[in-house]
C-alpha positions as CSV (number, residue, x, y, z in Angstrom):
1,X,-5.3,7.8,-6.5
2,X,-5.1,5.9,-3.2
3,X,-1.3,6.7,-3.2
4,X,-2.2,11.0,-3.4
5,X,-5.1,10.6,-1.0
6,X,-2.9,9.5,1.9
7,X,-0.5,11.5,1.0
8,X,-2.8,14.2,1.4
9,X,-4.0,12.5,4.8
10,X,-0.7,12.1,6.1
11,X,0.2,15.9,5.8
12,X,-3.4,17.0,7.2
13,X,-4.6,18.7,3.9
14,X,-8.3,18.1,3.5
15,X,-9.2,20.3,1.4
16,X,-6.4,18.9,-1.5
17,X,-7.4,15.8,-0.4
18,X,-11.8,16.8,-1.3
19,X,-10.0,18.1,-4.2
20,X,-8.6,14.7,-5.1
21,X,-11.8,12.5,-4.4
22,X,-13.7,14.6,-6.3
23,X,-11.6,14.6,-9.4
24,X,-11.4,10.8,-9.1
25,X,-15.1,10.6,-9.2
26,X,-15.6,13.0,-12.3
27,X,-12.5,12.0,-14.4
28,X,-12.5,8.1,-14.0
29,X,-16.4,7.8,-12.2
30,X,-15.2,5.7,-9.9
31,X,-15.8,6.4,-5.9
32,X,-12.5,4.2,-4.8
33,X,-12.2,1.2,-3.5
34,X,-11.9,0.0,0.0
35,X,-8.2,1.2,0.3
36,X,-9.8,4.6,-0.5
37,X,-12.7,4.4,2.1
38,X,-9.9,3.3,4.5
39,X,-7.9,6.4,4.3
40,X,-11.0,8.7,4.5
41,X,-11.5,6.9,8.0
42,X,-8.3,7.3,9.4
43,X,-8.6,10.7,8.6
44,X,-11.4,11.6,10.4
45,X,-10.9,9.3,13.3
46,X,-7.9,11.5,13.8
47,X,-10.0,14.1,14.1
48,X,-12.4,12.4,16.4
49,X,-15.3,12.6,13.6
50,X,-16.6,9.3,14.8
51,X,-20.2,10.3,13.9
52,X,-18.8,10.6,10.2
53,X,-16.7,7.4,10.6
54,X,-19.9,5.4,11.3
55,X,-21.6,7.3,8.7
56,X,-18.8,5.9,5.9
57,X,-19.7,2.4,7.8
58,X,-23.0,2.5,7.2
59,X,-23.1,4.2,3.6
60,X,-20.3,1.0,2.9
61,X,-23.0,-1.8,4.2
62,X,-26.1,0.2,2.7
63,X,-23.9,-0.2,-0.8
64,X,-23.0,-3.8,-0.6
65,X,-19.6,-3.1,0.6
66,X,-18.2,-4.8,3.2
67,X,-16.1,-3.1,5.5
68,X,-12.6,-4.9,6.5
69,X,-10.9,-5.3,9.7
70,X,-9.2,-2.1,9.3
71,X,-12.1,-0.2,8.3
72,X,-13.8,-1.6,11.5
73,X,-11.0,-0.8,13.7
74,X,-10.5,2.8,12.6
75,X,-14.4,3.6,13.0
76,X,-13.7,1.8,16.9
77,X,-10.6,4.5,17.5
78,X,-12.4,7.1,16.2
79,X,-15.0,6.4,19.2
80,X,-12.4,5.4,21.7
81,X,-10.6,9.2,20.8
82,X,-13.9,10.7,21.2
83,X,-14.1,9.4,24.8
């Protein structure tokens, strides 16, 4: 799944890749993994979403899940873009 989901991010199709999340979840109930959470927030730190990017962070900590380098990075650039 992580493989379609940046695929979907790379072309700048969020709905497809909703789409894909959402199937994920209902056919193999599984949310992703950090890869996953990873793409969803270089998505939307390209959009500037950095509100939603510390929102992921937060849901990841709150879950037990710690968020990597990249993950904290990509939150950080989201913010930087933001101004």
């Amino acid at each position: 799944f992580n493989a379609v989901v940046n695929a979907c991010e790379i072309c700048g199709e969020e709905d497809l890749t909703l789409q894909v999340l959402e199937s994920m979840k209902k056919t193999h109930d599984t949310e992703g993994n950090i890869i996953t959470t990873n793409i969803a927030l270089k998505r939307l730190a390209k959009l500037g979403q950095s509100q939603a990017c510390e929102g992921i962070i937060i849901g990841m900590l709150q879950e037990g899940i710690e968020p990597t380098v990249v993950s904290y990075t990509t939150a950080i650039r989201a913010c930087a873009k933001e101004g």
